[in-house]
C-alpha angles and dihedrals in degrees: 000000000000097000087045095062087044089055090041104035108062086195095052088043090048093053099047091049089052096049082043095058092042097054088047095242100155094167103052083037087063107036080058079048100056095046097054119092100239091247090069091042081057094057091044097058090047091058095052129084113257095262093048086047096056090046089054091044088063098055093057124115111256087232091051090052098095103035088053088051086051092060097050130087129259104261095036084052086054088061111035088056095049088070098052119079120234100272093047089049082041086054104049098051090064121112095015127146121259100243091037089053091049090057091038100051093047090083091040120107110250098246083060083043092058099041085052088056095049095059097051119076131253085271105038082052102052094050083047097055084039090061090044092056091068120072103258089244093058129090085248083059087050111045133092116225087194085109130147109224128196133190119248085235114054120089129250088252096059094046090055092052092050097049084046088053092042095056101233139320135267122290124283084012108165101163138014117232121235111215124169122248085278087058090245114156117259102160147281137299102203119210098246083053098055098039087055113038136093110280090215091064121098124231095259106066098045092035115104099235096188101054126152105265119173124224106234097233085055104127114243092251089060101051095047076050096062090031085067107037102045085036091230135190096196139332131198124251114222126182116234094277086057087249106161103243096166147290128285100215123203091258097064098046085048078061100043081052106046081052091051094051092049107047087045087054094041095038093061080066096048094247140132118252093225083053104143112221094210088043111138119282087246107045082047091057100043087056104052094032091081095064090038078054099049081042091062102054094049092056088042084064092038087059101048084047080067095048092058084076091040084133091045103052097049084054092047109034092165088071088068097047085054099041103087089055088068095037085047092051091034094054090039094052108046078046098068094047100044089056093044089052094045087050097055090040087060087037085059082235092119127067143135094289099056100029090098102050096046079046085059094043095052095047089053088053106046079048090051102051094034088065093049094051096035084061095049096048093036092058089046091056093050094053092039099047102018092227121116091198097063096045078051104054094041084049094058094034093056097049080050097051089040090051092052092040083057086047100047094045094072097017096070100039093061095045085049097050087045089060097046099249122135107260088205094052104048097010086095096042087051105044096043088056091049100050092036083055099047099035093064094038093052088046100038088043097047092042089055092053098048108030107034 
């Protein structure tokens, strides 16, 4: 039962291959190795420090090598290949399917790249460099041209004869495609359909002719889109003549996904999703250090913004005690907004012809919930300080700060997105600056006017 846990529980594996390594125990290191599928020997080596991954990557089997690549990030496969020689880089991307090559030989040097293309045969080459036309995040990038193909007239019989003489499909095949005698696209013969029908029965009459296809120049969002809600298997890509040029499987929009929920997640930090966590100290802060540069310089404004009420603030001490309440709210609210409109960018929800009225929807309820909280805190700062003119200006300041958070949140999304900037990536940045600014400037301003 022991081994078991270590297999199930990645913690408890983690911990046992560790032990394993430090001890120097090579032997039971690799037998845990060689059980375990190379997905989870990915993870494993992204969860060790850079010496103890270089120790595990050479007890890997050799024809493990390329699936395990495949399952690392950008950045730890970096590093992992710069230790390998050329054969050995040549070697594990045998065998390797199409679509998975294409991703894996984009970070390679040229001369490897080369040396790829000359072991794989004339037709293996050309559906390689048909995969590497297309931008990596399309649905050209994504696609496998690895398809069986069948003509609309031939019978079932003869199709089952043909896939008996051929010796099998691809992998994760669910359904053939039917193309005419120029390969343009006509529809799909699942699998179930083939395996039940009449024999006697051409193509034709059994095919789906209305099947979801995908167009290869399809950005990667759109196809997990329709993966999800048509609940596909798989779907044909097709150029804009319907050519056939090959099939997008589940696996790899899982893929696409699992990438998109990452970099939106990393992004709001202003980090890269292939971000790797044991990376050195140096390469780290580098890294980092470039937000935590553009930071800087907003709170820099925001803090000459301040010293504009400078006299202001040495008649009336009580403002700065209370400044960081409208800046906070501020900051919280345009937040919200700003990741639910980045979510239903991504989401392809949002676009010119709704903008305005999720504008106006934003704006009610920043207003909305500006009133309700200005009179609470309104009410606090009157008990607290005895003095109705500062509960009132906090309490102005705040449903301003809370207007323009709304504002802010889908205004900068959308100015991001039109010039071409990653509203995950710079939409925080942006917006922080924006509510801290006029926060204090609402608060300070209004302070000044009521109280001086």
């Amino acid at each position: 039962m022991a081994e078991v846990e270590q297999i199930v529980n990645p913690s408890t594996r983690l911990e046992a291959l560790r032990s394993a390594l430090d001890a120097g125990s090579m032997r039971p290191a690799k037998r845990m190795i060689n059980a375990l599928h190379p997905a989870e020997v990915a993870s494993l080596i992204e969860s060790l420090r850079p010496a103890e991954r270089q120790i595990l990557w050479e007890l890997v089997p050799a024809d493990n090598e390329g699936d395990i690549l495949l399952g690392l990030n950008d950045e730890v496969r970096a590093s992992i290949i710069a230790t390998m020689d050329d054969e050995e880089i040549v070697a594990a991307a045998d065998g390797m399917e199409l679509d998975d090559l294409a991703d894996f030989l984009i970070d390679l040097p040229e001369a490897i790249i080369q040396q790829v293309m000359h072991s794989m045969d004339q037709q293996h080459k050309d559906r390689l460099q048909a995969v590497l036309a297309y931008p990596e995040d399309s649905a050209g990038g994504l696609m496998n041209p690895d398809t069986v193909t069948v003509r609309p007239d031939v019978s079932i019989e003869v199709v089952l004869r043909y896939l008996r003489l051929s010796g099998g499909v691809p992998d994760k095949t669910d359904a053939l495609f039917v193309v005419n005698r120029n390969d343009l696209y006509l529809g799909t013969l699942p699998l179930t359909t083939l395996l039940t029908a009449d024999p006697a029965l051409a193509v034709s009459e059994v095919m789906d002719s209305d099947p979801v296809h995908l167009l290869a120049d399809t950005s990667a969002a759109k196809v997990a889109m329709q993966f999800s809600d048509r609940d596909l298997l798989s779907a044909a890509v097709v150029d804009e003549k319907g050519q056939l040029l090959g099939r997008i499987t589940i696996d790899d929009v899982v893929d696409v996904i699992r990438e998109q929920g990452e970099h939106s997640l990393m992004s709001m930090a202003g980090l890269d999703e292939d971000e790797d966590m044991f990376a050195p100290v140096f390469s780290s802060a580098r890294r980092r250090a470039v937000w935590l540069g553009v930071n800087l310089a907003t709170a820099f404004l925001a803090s000459w913004v301040v010293g504009l009420f400078q006299a202001t603030l040495d008649q009336v001490v009580v403002l700065a005690i209370l400044m960081p309440i409208v800046a906070s709210m501020g900051g919280i609210a345009g937040s919200q907004t700003l990741t639910l409109m980045i979510r239903g960018i991504a989401l392809g929800q949002v676009e010119k012809s709704n903008s305005h009225w999720l504008l106006n929807k934003e704006i009610m309820v920043g207003l909305l919930n500006g009133v309700a909280w200005a009179s609470i805190v309104a009410l606090a700062v009157v008990l607290w300080f005895g003095d109705w003119r500062i509960g009132a200006v906090i309490a102005a300041a705040l449903i301003i700060n809370l207007v323009v958070a709304a504002i802010s949140g889908v205004g900068i999304p959308l100015l991001l997105r039109r010039l071409g900037v990653d509203p995950a990536l710079a939409g925080s940045v942006v917006l922080t600056t924006f509510t801290d600014v006029i926060g204090f400037a609402a608060f300070l301003g209004l302070g000044s006017l009521v109280l001086l």
